[in-house]
C-alpha positions as CSV (number, residue, x, y, z in Angstrom):
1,X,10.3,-176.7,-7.0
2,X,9.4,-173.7,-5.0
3,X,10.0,-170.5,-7.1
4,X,11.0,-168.3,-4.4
5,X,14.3,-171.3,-2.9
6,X,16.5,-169.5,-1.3
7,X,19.1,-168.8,-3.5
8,X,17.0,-169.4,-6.6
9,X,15.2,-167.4,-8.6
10,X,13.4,-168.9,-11.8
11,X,12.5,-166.2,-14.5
12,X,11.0,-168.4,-17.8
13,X,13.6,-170.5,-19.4
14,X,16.5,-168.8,-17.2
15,X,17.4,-169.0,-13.6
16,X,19.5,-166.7,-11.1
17,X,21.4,-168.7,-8.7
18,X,22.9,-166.5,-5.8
19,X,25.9,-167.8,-3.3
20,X,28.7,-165.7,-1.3
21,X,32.2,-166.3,-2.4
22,X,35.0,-165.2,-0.6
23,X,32.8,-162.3,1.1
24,X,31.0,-161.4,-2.3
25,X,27.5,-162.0,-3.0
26,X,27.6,-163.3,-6.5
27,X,24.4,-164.3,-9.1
28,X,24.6,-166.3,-12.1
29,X,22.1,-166.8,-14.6
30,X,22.1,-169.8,-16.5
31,X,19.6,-171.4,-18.9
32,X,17.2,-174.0,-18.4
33,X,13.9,-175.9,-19.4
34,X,10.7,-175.2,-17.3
35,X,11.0,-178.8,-15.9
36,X,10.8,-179.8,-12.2
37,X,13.6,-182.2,-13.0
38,X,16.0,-179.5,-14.2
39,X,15.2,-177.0,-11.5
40,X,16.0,-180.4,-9.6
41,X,19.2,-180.2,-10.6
42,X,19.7,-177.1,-9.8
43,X,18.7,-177.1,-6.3
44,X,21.6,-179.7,-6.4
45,X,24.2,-177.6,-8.6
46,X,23.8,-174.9,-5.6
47,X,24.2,-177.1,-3.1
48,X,27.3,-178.4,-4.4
49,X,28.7,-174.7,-5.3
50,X,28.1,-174.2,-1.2
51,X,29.9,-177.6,-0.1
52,X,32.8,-176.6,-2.4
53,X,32.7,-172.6,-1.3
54,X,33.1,-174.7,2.2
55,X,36.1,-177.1,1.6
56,X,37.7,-174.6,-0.7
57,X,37.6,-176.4,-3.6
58,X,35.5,-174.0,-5.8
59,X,36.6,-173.4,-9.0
60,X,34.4,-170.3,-10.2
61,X,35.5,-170.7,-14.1
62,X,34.5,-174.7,-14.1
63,X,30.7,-173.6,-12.4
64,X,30.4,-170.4,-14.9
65,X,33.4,-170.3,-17.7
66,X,31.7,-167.5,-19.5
67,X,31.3,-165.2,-16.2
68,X,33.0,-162.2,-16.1
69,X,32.7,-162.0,-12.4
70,X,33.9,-166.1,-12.1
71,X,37.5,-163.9,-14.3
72,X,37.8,-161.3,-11.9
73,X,37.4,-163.4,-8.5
74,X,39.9,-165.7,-10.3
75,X,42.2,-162.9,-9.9
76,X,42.3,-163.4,-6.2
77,X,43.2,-166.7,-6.1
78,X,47.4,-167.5,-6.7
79,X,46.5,-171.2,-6.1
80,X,44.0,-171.5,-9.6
81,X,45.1,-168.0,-11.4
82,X,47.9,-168.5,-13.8
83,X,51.0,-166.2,-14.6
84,X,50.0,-166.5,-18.0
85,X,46.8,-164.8,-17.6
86,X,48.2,-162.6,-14.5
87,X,51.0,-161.4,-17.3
88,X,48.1,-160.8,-20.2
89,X,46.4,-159.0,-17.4
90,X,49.3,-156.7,-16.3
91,X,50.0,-155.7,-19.7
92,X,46.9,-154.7,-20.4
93,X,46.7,-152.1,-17.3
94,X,50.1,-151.0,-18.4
95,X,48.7,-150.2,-21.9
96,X,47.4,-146.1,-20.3
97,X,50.6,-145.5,-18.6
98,X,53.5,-146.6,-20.8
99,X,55.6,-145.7,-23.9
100,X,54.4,-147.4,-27.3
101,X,58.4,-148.6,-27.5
102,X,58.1,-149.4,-23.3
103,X,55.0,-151.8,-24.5
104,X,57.0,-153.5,-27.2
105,X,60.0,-154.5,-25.1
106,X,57.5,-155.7,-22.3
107,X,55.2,-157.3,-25.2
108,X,58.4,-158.8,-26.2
109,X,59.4,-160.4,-22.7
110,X,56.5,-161.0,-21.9
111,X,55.5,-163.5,-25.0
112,X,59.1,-164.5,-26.6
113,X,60.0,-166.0,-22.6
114,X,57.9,-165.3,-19.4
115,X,54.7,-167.4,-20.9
116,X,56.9,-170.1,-22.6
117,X,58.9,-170.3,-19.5
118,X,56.7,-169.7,-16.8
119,X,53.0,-169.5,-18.3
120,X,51.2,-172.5,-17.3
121,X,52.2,-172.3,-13.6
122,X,49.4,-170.8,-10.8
123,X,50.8,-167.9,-9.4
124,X,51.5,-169.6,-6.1
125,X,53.9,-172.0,-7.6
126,X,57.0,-169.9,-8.9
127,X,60.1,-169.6,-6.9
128,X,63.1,-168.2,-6.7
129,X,64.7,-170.9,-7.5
130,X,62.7,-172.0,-11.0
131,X,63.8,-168.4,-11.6
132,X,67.6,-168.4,-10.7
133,X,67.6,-171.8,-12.8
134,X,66.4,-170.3,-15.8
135,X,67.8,-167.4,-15.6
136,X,71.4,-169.0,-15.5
137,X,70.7,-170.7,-18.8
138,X,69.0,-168.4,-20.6
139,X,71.1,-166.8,-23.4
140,X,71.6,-163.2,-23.3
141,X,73.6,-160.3,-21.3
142,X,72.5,-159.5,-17.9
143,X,71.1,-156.2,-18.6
144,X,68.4,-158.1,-20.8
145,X,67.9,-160.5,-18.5
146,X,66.9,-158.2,-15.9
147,X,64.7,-156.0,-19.0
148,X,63.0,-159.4,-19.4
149,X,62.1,-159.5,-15.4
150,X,60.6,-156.6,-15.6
151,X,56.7,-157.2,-16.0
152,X,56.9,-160.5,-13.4
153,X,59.1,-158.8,-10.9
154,X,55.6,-156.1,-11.3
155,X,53.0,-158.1,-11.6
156,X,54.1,-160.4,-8.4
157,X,54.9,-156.8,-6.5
158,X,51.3,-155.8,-7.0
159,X,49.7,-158.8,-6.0
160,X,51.8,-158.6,-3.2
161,X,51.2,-154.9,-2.1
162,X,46.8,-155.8,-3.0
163,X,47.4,-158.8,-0.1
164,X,47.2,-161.5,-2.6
165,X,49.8,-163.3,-2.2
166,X,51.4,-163.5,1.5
167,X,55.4,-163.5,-0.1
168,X,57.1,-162.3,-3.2
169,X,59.2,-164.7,-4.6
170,X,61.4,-162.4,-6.8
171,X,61.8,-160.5,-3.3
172,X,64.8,-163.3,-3.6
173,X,65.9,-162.8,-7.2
174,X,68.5,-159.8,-7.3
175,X,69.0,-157.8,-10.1
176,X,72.1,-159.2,-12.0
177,X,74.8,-157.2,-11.9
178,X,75.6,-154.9,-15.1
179,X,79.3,-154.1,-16.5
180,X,79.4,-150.5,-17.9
181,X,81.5,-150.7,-21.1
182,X,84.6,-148.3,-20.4
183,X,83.7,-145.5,-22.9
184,X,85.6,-145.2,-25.8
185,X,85.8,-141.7,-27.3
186,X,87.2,-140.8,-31.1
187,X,90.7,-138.2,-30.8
188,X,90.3,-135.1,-32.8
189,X,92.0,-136.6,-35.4
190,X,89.9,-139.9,-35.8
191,X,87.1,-137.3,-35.6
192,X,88.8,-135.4,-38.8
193,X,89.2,-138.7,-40.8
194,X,85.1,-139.9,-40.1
195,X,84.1,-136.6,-41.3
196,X,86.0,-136.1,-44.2
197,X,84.5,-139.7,-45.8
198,X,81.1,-137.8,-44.8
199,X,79.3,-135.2,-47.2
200,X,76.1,-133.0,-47.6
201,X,73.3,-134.3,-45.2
202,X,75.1,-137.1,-43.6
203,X,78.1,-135.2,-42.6
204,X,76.3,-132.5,-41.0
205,X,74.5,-135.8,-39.1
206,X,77.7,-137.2,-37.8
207,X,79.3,-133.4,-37.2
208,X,76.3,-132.2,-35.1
209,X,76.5,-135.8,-33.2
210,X,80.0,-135.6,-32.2
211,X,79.3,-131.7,-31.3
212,X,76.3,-131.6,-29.3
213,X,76.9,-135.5,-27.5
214,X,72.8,-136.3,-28.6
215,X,71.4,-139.4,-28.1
216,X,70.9,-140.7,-31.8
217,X,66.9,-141.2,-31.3
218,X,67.1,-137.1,-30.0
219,X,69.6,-136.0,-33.2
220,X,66.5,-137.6,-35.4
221,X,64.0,-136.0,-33.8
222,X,65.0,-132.6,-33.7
223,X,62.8,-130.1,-35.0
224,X,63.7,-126.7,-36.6
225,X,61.4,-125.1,-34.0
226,X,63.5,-126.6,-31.6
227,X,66.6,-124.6,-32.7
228,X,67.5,-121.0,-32.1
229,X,70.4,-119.8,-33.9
230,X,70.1,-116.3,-32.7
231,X,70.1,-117.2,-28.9
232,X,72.6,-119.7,-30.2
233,X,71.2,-122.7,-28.6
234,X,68.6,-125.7,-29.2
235,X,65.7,-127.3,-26.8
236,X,66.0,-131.6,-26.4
237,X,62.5,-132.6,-25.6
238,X,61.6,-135.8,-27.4
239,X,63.3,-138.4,-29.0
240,X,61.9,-140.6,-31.8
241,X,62.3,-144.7,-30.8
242,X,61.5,-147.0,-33.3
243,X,59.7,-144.8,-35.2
244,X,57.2,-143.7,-32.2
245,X,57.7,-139.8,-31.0
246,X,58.1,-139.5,-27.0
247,X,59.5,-137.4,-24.3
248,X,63.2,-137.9,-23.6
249,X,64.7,-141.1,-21.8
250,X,64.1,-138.7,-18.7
251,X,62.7,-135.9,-16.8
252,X,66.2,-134.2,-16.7
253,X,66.4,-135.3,-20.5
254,X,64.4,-132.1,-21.3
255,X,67.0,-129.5,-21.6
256,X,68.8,-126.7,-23.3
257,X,72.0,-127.1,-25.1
258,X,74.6,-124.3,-26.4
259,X,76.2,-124.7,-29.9
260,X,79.2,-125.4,-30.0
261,X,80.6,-123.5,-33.4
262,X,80.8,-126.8,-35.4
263,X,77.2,-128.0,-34.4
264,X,76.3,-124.1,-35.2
265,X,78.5,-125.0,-38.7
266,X,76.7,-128.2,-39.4
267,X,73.1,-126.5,-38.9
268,X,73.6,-123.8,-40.9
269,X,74.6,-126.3,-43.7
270,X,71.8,-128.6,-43.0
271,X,69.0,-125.3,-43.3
272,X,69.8,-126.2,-47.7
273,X,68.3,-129.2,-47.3
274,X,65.4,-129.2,-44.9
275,X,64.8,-126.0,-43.1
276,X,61.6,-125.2,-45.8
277,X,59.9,-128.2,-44.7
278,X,59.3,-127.0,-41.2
279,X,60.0,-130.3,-39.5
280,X,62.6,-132.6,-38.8
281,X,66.5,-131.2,-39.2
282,X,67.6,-134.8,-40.5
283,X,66.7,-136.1,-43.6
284,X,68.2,-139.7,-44.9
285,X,69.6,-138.1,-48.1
286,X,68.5,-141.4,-50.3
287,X,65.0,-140.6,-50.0
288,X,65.0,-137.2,-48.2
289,X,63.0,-137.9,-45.9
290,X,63.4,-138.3,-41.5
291,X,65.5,-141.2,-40.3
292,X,63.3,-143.8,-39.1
293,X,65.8,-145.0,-36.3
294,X,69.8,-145.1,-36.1
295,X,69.7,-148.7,-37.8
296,X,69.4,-147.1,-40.8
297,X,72.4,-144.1,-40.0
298,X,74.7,-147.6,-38.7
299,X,74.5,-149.3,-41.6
300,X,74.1,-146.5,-44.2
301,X,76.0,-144.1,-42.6
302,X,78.2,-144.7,-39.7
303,X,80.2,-148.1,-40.6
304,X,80.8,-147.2,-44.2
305,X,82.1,-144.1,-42.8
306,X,84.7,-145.5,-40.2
307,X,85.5,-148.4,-43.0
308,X,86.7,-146.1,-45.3
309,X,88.6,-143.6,-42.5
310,X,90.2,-146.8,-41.3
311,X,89.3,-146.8,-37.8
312,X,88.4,-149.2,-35.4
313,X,84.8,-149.6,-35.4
314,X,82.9,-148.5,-32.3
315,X,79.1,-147.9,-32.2
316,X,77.6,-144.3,-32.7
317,X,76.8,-144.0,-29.3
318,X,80.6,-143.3,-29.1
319,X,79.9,-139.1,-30.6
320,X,78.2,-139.1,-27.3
321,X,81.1,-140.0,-25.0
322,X,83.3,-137.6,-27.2
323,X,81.4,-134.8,-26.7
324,X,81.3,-135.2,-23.0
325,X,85.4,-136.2,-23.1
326,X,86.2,-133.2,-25.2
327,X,84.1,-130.8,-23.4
328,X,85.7,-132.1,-19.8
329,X,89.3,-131.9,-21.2
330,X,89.3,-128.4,-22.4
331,X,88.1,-128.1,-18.9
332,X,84.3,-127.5,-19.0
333,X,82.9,-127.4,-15.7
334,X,81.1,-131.5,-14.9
335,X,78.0,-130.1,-13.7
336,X,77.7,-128.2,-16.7
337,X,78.5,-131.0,-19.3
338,X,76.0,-133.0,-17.1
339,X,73.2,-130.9,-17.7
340,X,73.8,-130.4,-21.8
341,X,74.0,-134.1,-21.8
342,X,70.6,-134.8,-19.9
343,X,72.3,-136.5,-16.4
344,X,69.8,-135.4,-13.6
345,X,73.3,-135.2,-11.6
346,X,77.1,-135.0,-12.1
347,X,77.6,-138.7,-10.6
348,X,77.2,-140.5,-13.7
349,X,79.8,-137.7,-15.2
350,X,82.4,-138.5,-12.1
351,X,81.8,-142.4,-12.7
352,X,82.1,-142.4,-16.9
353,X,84.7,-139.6,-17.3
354,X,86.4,-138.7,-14.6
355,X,89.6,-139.6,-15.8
356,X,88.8,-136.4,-18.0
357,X,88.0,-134.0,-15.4
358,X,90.9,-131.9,-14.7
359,X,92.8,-132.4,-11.2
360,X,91.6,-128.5,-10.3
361,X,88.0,-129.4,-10.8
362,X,87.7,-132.9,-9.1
């Protein structure tokens, strides 16, 4: 065979074969013996690569399976690229711009039911329909349903805005609606009993929780150099989530907080414990060292607590909603209360508490 074939180029034991695909000039190089009748076969291999780049049936994988070019071009086509490897793919990109915790709930979807569910299907073949089906029977609350959307609802939206794929098909899958639990706020009293089953470290825990309306993964983060008992006030600006540091659940998350006098009470008390270390405010008293998540504080702390107080157990989130009822009530300004408890705006005050906004203020 003529070395210099268009399209071929033989180099010793090796050859280059060059051919366009979908507007990309593309070379391969692939083994071979210096026969004629294997650079035979060759000519033929390329002319079959063309007929197929022609009738569309290439498959770029079944010519080259370890090209890395043959897994990118893949990419580009919904009819042979799988949402298996299109969710592998997106999770990987989103490894530089999300949250360790973030990556774990998407790791989690992703694996536990999109790939089971959905994995061996090209791109091109989900519907709305295949998703409404199995969305119906799959056996959790809608709010994790739409958590375990997530990564396909993103994936199909960027192969969608890169011209991909000509239609979205979760464009017709609606977020499922979400019932807000009606919050449920101790009384002073009920507040009185949980903290007088509490002593030492944990009370001060509980007391600072119901006093400063913290989200439990901020209360275990707080740092001593985040409090200034002078100025009388502390800075929020992480939160520790599953034992991983990050910034708070959001931008307006970030903020500064006034002591209330039993907050001020309960870190003054706290300062025996920890203040010398320099770190974390919140020690787990059994080993004195910082909570690892509020797992621990429900089932250490929280429910042995209420148990004893007899009182109805609700979760800890609850100190949250009481500090945000008790502040309103005494007749603390909403936008105020919004801003110590992180809400970029009052609205999400108005629609959780209103009923404890005095008529004056409303």
């Amino acid at each position: 065979m003529d070395r210099r074939q268009r399209g071929i180029t033989i180099r010793g034991n090796s050859a280059q074969i060059a051919f366009t695909y979908q507007g990309v000039r593309c070379r391969e190089t692939i083994p071979i013996p210096p026969t004629k009748a294997a650079q035979k076969e060759l000519a033929l291999k390329l002319e079959s690569i063309k007929y197929e780049i022609k009738t569309g049936t290439f498959d770029y994988l079944k010519h080259f399976p370890f090209s890395k070019k043959a897994k990118e071009l893949r990419k580009t086509r919904p009819d042979r690229y799988t949402i298996r490897e299109g969710l592998k793919d997106w999770l990987q990109r989103a490894q530089s711009r999300c949250q360790a915790s973030t990556l774990r709930d998407y790791e989690s979807a992703i694996y536990h039911h999109l790939i089971p569910t959905f994995g061996e299907l090209t791109i091109d073949e989900l519907s709305a329909l295949k998703i409404k089906e199995w969305l119906a029977d799959l056996p959790c609350s809608n709010k994790r349903k739409n958590n375990i959307m997530i990564p396909l609802r993103q994936l199909y939206d960027e192969m969608y805005h890169d011209e991909i794929i000509a239609k979205n098909p979760l464009d017709h899958v609606k977020n499922l609606p979400i019932h807000t639990r009606e919050p449920q706020p101790f009384t002073p009293n009920e507040v009185a009993s949980i903290l007088n089953e509490l002593a030492g470290q944990e009370r001060n825990l509980i007391q600072f929780a119901f006093w400063t309306g913290l989200r439990t993964s901020e209360l275990i983060a707080l740092r001593w150099k985040d409090i200034d008992l002078e100025q009388n006030y502390i800075h929020v600006r992480i939160a520790n989530v599953r034992n991983h540091l990050k910034g708070t659940k959001t931008k307006s998350g970030e903020r500064t907080i006034t002591l209330q006098s039993q907050a001020r009470e309960a870190l003054l008390s706290q300062q025996t414990y920890t203040e010398k270390l320099k770190e974390t405010v919140f020690h787990n008293p059994r080993h004195n060292k910082p909570w690892k998540d509020d797992q621990a504080i429900r089932k250490t702390v929280w429910i042995p607590a209420l148990e004893r107080a007899g009182i109805k157990y609700r979760n800890p989130y609850q100190t949250r909603h009481t500090f945000a009822s008790t502040m309103l009530s005494r007749g603390e300004h909403h936008m105020q209360v919004a801003e110590e408890m992180g809400h970029k705006d009052w609205g999400q005050i108005r629609k959780s508490y209103g009923r404890y906004i005095p008529q004056k203020q409303r």
